[in-house]
C-alpha positions as CSV (number, residue, x, y, z in Angstrom):
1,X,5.0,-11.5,64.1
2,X,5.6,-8.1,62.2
3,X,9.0,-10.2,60.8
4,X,7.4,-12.9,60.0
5,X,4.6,-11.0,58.0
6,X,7.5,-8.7,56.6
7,X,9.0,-12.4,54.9
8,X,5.7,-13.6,53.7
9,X,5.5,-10.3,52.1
10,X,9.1,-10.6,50.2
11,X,8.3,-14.2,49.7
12,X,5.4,-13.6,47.7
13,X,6.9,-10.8,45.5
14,X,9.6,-12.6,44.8
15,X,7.3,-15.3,43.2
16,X,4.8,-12.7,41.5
17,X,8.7,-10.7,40.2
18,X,10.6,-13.7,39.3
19,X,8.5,-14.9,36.0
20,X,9.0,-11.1,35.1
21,X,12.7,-11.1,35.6
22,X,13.1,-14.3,33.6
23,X,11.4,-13.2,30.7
24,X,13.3,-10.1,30.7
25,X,16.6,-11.8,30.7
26,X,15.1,-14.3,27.7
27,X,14.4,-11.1,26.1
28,X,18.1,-10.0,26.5
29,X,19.6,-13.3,25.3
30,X,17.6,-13.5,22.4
31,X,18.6,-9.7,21.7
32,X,22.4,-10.9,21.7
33,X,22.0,-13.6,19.8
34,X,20.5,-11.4,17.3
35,X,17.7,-13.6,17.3
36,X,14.3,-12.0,15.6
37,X,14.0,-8.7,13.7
38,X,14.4,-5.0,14.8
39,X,11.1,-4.4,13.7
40,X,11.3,-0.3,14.1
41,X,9.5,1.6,11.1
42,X,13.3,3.6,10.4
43,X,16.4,2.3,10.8
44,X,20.3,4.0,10.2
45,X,21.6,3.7,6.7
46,X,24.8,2.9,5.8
47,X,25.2,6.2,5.0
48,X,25.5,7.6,8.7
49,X,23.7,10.9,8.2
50,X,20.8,8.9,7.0
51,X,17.5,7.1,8.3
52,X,16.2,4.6,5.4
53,X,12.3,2.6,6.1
54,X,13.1,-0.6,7.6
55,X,12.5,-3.3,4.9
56,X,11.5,-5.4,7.8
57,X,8.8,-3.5,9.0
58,X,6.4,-5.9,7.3
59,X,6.9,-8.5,9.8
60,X,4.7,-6.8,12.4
61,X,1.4,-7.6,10.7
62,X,2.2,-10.4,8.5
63,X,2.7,-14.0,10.3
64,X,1.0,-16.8,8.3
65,X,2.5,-15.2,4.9
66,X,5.4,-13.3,3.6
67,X,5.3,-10.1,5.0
68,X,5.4,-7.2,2.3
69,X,8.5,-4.6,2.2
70,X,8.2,-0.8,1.5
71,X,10.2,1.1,-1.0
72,X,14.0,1.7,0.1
73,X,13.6,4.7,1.2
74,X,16.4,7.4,3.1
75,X,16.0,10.7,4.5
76,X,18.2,13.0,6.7
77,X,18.1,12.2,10.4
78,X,18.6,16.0,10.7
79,X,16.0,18.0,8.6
80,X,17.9,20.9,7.0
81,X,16.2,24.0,7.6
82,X,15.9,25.1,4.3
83,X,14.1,21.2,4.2
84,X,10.4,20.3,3.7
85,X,9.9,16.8,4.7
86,X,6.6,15.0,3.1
87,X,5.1,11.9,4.1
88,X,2.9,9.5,2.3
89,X,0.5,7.2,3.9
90,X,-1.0,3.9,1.9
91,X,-1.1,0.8,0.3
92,X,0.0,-1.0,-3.3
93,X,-1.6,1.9,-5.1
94,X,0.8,4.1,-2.9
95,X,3.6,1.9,-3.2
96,X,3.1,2.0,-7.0
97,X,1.8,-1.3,-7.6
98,X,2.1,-3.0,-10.4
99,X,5.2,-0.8,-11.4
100,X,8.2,-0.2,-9.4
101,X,9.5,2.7,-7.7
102,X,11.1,5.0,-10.5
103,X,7.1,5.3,-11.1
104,X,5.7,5.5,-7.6
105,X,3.3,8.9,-7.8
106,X,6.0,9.8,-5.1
107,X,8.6,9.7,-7.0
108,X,7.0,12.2,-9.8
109,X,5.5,14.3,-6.6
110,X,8.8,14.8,-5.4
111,X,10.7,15.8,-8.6
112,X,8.0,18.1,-9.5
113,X,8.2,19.9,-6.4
114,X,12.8,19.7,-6.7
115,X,11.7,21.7,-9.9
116,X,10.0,24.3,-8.0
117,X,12.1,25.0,-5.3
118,X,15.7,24.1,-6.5
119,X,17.4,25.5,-3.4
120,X,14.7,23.5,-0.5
121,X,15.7,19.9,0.5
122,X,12.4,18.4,-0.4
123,X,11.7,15.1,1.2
124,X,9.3,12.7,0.4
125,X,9.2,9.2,1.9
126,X,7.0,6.6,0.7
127,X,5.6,4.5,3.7
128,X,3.1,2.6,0.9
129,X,2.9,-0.8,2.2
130,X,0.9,-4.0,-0.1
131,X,-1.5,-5.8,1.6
132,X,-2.2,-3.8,4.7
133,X,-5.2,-1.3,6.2
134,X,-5.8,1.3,8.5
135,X,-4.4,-0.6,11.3
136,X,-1.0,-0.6,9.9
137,X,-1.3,3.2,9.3
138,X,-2.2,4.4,13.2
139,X,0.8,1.9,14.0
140,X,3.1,4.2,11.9
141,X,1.9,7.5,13.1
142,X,4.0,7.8,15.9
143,X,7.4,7.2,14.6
144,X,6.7,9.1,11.6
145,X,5.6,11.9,14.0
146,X,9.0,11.6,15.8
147,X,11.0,12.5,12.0
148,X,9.0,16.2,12.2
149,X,6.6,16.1,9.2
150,X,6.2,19.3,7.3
151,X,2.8,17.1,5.3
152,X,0.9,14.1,5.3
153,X,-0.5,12.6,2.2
154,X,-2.8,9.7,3.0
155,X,-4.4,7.2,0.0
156,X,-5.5,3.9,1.9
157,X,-8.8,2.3,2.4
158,X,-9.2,-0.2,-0.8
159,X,-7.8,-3.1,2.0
160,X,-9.8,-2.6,5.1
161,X,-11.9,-5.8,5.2
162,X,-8.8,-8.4,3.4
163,X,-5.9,-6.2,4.0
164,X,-3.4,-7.6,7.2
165,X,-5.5,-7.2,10.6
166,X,-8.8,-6.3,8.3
167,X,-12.1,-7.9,9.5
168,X,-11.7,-10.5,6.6
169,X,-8.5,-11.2,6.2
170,X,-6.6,-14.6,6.8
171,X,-3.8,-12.4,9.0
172,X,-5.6,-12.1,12.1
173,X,-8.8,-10.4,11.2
174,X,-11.1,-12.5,13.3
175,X,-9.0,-11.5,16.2
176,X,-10.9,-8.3,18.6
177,X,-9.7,-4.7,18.4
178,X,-7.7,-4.5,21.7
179,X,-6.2,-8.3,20.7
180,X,-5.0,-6.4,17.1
181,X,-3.4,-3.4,19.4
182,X,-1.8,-5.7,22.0
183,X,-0.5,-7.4,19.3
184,X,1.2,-3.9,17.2
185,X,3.0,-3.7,20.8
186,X,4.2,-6.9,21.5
187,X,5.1,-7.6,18.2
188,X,8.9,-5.5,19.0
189,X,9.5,-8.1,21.9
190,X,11.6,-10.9,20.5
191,X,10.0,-13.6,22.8
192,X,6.7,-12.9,21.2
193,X,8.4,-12.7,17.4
194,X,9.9,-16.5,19.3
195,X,6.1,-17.2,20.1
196,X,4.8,-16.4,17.2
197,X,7.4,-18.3,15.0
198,X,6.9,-21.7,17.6
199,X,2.6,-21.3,16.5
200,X,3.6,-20.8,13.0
201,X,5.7,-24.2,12.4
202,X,3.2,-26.2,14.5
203,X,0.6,-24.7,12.8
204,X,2.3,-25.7,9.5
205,X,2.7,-29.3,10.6
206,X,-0.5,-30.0,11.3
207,X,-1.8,-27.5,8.2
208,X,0.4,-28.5,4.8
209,X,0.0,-26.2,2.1
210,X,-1.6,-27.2,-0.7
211,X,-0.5,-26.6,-4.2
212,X,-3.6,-24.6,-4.4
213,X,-2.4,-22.3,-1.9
214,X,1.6,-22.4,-3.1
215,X,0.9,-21.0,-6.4
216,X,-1.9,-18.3,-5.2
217,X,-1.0,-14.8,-5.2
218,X,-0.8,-12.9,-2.2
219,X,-4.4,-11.4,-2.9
220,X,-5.5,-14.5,-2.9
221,X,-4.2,-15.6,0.2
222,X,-5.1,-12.6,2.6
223,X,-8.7,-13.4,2.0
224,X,-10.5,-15.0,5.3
225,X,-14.3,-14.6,4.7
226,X,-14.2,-13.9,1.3
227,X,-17.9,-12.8,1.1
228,X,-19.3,-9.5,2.2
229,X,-22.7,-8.5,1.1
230,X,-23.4,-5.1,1.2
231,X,-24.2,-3.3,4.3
232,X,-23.9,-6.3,6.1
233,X,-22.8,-6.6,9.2
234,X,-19.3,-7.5,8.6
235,X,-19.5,-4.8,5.8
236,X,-20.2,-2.3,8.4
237,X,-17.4,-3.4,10.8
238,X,-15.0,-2.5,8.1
239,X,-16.1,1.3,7.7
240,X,-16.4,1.3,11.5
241,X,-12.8,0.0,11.7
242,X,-11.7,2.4,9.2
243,X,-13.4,5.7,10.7
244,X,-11.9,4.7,14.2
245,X,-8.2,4.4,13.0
246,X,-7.7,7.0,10.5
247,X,-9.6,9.0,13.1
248,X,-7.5,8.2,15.3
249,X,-4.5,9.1,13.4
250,X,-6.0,12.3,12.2
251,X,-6.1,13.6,15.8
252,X,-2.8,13.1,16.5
253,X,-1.6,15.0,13.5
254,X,-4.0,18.1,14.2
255,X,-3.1,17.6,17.6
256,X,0.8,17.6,16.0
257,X,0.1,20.9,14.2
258,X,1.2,19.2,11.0
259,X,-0.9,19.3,7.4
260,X,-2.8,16.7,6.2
261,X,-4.1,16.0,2.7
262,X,-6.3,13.0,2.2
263,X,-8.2,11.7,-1.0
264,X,-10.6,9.4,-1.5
265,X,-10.2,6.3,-3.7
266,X,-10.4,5.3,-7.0
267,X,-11.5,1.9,-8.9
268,X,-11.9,0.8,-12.0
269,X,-15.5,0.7,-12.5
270,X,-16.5,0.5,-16.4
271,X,-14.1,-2.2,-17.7
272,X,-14.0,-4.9,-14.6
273,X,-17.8,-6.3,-13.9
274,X,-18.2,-7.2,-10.1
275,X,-16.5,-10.5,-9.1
276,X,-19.2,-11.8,-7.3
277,X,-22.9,-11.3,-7.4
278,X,-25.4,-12.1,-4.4
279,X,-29.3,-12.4,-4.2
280,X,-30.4,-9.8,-1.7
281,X,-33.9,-8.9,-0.7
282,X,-32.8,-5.0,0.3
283,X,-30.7,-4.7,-3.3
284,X,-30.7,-5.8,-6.6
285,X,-27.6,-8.0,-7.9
286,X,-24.7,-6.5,-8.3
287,X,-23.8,-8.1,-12.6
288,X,-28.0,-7.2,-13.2
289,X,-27.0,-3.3,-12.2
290,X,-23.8,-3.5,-13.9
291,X,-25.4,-4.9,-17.3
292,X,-28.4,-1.9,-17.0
293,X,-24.8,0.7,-16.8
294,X,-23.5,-1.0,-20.2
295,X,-26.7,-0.6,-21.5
296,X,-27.1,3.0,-20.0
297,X,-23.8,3.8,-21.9
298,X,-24.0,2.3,-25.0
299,X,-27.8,4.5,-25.2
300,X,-25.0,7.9,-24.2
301,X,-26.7,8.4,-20.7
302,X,-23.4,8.7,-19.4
303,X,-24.5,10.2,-16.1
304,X,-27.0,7.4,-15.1
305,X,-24.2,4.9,-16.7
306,X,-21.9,6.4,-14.2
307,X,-24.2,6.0,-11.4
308,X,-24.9,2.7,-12.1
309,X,-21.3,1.4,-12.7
310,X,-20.4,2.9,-8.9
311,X,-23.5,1.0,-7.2
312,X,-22.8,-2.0,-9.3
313,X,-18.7,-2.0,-7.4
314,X,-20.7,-1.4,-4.0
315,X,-22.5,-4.1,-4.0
316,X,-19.9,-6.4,-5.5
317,X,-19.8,-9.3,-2.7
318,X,-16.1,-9.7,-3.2
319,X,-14.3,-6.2,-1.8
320,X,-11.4,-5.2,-3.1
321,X,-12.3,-2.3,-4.2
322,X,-13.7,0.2,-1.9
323,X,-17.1,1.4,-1.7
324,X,-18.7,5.1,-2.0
325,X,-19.7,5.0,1.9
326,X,-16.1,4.6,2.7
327,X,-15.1,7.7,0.6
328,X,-17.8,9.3,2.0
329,X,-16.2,8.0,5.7
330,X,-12.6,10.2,4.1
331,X,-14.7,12.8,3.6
332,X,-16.6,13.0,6.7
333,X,-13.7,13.1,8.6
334,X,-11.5,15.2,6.7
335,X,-14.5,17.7,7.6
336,X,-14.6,16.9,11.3
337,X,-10.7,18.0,12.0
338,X,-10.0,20.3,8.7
339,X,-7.9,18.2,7.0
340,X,-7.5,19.5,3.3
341,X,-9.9,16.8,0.9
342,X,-9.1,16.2,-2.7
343,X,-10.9,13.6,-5.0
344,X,-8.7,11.5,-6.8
345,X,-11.8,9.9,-8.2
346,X,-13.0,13.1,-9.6
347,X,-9.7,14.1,-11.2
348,X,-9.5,10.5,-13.0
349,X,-13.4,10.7,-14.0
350,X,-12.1,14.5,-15.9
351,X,-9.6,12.4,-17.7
352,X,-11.6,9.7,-18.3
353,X,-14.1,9.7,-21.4
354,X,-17.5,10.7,-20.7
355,X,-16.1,10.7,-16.7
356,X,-16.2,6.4,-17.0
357,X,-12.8,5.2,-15.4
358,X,-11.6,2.2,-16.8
359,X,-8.9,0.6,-18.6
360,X,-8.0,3.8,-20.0
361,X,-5.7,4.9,-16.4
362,X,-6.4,1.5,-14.7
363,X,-3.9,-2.0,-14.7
364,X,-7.0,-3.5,-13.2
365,X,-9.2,-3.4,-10.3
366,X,-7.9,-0.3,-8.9
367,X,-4.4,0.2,-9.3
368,X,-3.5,3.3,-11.8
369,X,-1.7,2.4,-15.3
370,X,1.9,4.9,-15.9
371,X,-0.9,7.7,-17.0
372,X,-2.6,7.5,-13.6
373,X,0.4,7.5,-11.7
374,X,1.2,10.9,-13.1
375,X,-2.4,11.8,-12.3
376,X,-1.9,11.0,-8.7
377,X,1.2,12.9,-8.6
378,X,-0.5,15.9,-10.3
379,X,-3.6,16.0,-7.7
380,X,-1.8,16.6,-4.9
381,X,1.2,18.7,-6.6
382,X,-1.8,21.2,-7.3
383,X,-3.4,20.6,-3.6
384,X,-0.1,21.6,-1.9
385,X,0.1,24.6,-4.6
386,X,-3.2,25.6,-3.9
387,X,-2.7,26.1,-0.2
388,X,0.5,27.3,-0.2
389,X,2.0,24.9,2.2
390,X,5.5,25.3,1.0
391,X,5.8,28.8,0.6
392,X,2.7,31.8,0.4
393,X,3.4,32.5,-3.4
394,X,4.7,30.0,-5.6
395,X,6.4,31.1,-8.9
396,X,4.1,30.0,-11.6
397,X,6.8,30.0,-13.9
398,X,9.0,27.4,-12.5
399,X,6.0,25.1,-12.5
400,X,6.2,23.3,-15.7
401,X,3.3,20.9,-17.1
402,X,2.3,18.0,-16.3
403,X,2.7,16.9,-19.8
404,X,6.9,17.5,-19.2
405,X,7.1,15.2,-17.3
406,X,5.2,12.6,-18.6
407,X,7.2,13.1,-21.9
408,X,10.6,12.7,-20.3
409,X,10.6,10.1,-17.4
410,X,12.8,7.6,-17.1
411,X,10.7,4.3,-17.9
412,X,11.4,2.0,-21.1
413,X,9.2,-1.1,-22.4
414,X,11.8,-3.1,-19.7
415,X,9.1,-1.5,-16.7
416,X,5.6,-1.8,-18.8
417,X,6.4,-5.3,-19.7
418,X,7.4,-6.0,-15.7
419,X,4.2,-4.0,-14.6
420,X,2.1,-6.4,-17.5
421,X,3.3,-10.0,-16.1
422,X,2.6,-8.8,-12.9
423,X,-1.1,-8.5,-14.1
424,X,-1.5,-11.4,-16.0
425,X,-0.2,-12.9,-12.9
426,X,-2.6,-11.6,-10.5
427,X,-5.6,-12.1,-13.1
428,X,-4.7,-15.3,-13.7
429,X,-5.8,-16.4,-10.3
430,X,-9.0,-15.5,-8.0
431,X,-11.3,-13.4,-7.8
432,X,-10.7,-12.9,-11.4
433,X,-10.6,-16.6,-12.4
434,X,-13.2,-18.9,-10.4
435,X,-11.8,-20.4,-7.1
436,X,-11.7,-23.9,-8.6
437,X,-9.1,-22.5,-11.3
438,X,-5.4,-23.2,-10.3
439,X,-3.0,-20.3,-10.9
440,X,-0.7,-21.8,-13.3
441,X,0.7,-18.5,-15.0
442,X,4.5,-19.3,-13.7
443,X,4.7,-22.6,-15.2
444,X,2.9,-21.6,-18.4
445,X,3.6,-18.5,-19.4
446,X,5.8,-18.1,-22.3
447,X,7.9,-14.6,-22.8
448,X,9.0,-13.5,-25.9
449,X,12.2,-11.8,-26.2
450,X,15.0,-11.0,-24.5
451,X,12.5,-7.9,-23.0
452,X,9.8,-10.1,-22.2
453,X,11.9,-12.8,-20.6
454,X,13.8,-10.5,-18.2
455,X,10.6,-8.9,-17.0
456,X,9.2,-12.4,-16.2
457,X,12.7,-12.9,-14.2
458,X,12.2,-10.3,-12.5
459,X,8.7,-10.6,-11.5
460,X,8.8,-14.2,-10.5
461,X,12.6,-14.6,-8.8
462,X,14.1,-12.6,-6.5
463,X,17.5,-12.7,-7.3
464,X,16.9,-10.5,-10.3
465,X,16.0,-6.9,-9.6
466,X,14.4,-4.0,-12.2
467,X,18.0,-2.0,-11.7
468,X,19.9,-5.4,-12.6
469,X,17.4,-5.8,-15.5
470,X,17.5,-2.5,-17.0
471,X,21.8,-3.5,-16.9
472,X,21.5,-6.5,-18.4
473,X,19.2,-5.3,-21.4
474,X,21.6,-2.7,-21.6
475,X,24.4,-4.8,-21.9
476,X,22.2,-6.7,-24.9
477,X,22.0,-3.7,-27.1
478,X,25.2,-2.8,-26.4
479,X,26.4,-6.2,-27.5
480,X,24.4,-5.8,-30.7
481,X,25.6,-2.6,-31.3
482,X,22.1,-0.6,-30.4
483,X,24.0,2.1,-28.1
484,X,21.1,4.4,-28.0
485,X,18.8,2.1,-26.3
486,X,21.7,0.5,-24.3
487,X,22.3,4.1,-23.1
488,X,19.0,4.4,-21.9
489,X,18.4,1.6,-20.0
490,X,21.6,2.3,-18.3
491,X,20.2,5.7,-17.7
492,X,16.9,4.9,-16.4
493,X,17.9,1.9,-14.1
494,X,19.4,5.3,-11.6
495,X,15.7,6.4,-12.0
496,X,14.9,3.7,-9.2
497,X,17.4,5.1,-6.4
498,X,16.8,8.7,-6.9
């Protein structure tokens, strides 16, 4: 009998194993058929001594549309030890939205700080990602934890209810927390990337794509619920989900022993009326309060204009921009662990007239023109000054102004013009233009010069990118004879790769 019970034993592990051992072989055929993606947040460059941010990475929270790619970015897989190694932590603002990379705030941050210490390897890596929220930031803490962080800059929280995985967006927002998490680590296994890719075509079968929907930008497209009156419920799911990942993260870099800065966010607030107004028997409408700001400013009570202009963005139905009860969640929990707190927002109002921000260092809802880039940069260049995280006493001398740098940086009318299309473009669709309005801007839009037509070439195909323009507008003058300006835009096209 004790044989017999020994048999039934194996016979029904066997059957409970053998699903598991198939799966695990799938896995490993897929893997050498190199089917899927290798989906790790750093990868090997092809230089050897290098890591570089997968341009992949993207894939793990974007399934029903293209996934967004970081900035190529490479640091040393051994950090020097003369080295400081910086990390950054956001989203399109971070990434340097609508401008690209030779005027990401990192990119300043990091040459600023070269100037300071000439003989330290500083590293900063831009993890900035378009389109995402907090849950794509706690999914990167650990690997970026692995690469030995000296600091942590953090700007995030204008995409936590349409960002991917936010409580309103289209990619998997209506899905529970622990579903979201399983998902982050599943999403490595190439028979769930295969699962995932089997629901997407049959979803696509029996949902075609309007034209609608082919011509929307991707702003348009993350949006699930689109409607969020304030302090609603679904309103305060979004803080919740916010305090409990950056939480979350913040713990495990205290708990690291590595430095965090984080700021709170900035919008623009004067020139860009709400997008969407909703009655509300606990709050006036959000246009009525933004109309008694105009009026409050154009009378020179600035203050009470201020005031008004920030409640009118809070109770804007439509979020994409975040509201003062999420900065106030930053600050709360900067506080709670000791994290060093700057205000972004405060440093723009300074250099903003009468303390409105607006057009003046704004593209358009909240992402900062060349001006506020620099601003950025400058914020936390003076943060990590003023707590000596680099070394105990900088040399005030070797820290040249602001103004420098602002004079000499390697950006011609080539990257305004790109960074302009790429706002007419987004403004040409919703929230900006009523939902009924098709997004018509690639088929109408009509550039102007050799300057103007490369920039829409490069915004709307991807087989053109800003180093190949800068080359080919350099090649123009230089055809024509212009040699100064050819030499420049030969020049500044490195400015994107260094």
């Amino acid at each position: 009998m004790a044989e017999k019970g020994k048999k039934k034993i194996l016979f029904y592990s066997l059957i409970v194993i053998f699903p598991y051992v198939l799966i695990i072989l799938f896995e490993f055929m897929l893997r050498i058929f190199s089917f899927g993606s290798d989906l790790h947040l750093f990868t090997s460059s092809t230089l050897p001594q290098y890591y570089e941010v997968n341009r992949n990475v993207g894939e793990r929270y974007f399934s029903k549309y293209e996934r967004t790619a970081p900035l190529s970015e490479t640091f040393l897989k051994e950090k020097p030890a003369n080295g400081f190694r910086i990390f950054i932590l956001g989203e399109s603002s971070v990434q340097g939205f609508p401008y690209d990379a030779n005027l990401a705030f990192s990119r300043i941050l990091k040459r600023r700080l070269q100037d300071v210490f000439p003989n330290r390897t500083i590293e900063v890596i831009n993890l900035g990602l378009t389109a995402i929220c907090s849950y794509t930031l706690l999914d990167f803490t650990d690997e970026m934890l692995q690469q030995k962080p000296d600091l942590v800059l953090i700007y995030t929280g204008h995409n936590e209810y349409y960002g991917a995985l936010g409580v309103a967006s289209m990619e998997s927002g209506s899905i529970p927390r622990w579903f979201k998490t399983l998902h982050l680590k599943l999403v490595h296994y190439r028979t769930y990337q295969l699962l995932q890719k089997i629901v997407g075509s049959l979803t696509q079968l029996i949902h075609s794509s309007s034209q609608n929907e082919i011509r929307a930008t991707l702003m348009e497209k993350m949006v699930g619920k689109n409607l969020i009156p304030y302090n609603s419920v679904m309103y305060q799911d979004g803080l919740g989900q916010f305090s409990d990942n950056i939480g979350v993260l913040m713990c495990k870099l205290r708990d690291a022993h590595v430095p965090l800065i984080i700021s709170d966010l900035v919008s623009n607030v004067r020139d860009l009326p709400p997008f969407r107004s909703l009655e509300n028997d606990s709050s006036p409408k959000a246009d009525s309060v933004y109309f008694i700001a105009q009026q409050s400013e154009s009378k020179h009570l600035y203050d009470r204009a201020r005031e008004q202009y920030l409640k009118a963005k809070d109770l804007d139905a439509i979020r994409f921009r975040a509201s003062e009860d999420l900065n106030s969640v930053i600050s709360a929990l900067a506080d709670s662990i000791g994290a060093i707190h700057i205000s972004l927002k405060s440093f723009f109002e300074e250099h903003s007239p009468h303390n409105l921000i607006g057009n003046n260092l704004m593209t358009d809802h909240l992402h900062p023109n060349i001006d506020g880039c620099f601003l950025m940069a400058e914020c936390f260049f003076n943060a990590i000054h003023e707590n000596r995280l680099i070394v105990s006493n900088w040399d005030s001398l070797n820290v040249p102004p602001l103004s420098q740098y602002r004079y000499r940086w390697g950006y011609t009318a080539l990257d305004s013009m790109i960074a302009e299309i790429r706002i007419q473009h987004l403004k040409s669709g919703w929230p900006f233009k009523p939902e009924t309005v098709v997004n018509t801007f690639r088929n109408t839009y009509k550039p102007q010069g050799i300057v103007d037509s490369l920039a829409f070439l490069c915004v709307m195909y991807v087989n053109i990118s800003p180093t190949i323009a800068h080359r080919k507008l350099a090649e123009y003058y230089q055809s024509i004879g212009d040699f100064g300006k050819a030499s420049r835009e030969y020049l500044y096209s490195l400015y994107y790769n260094t």
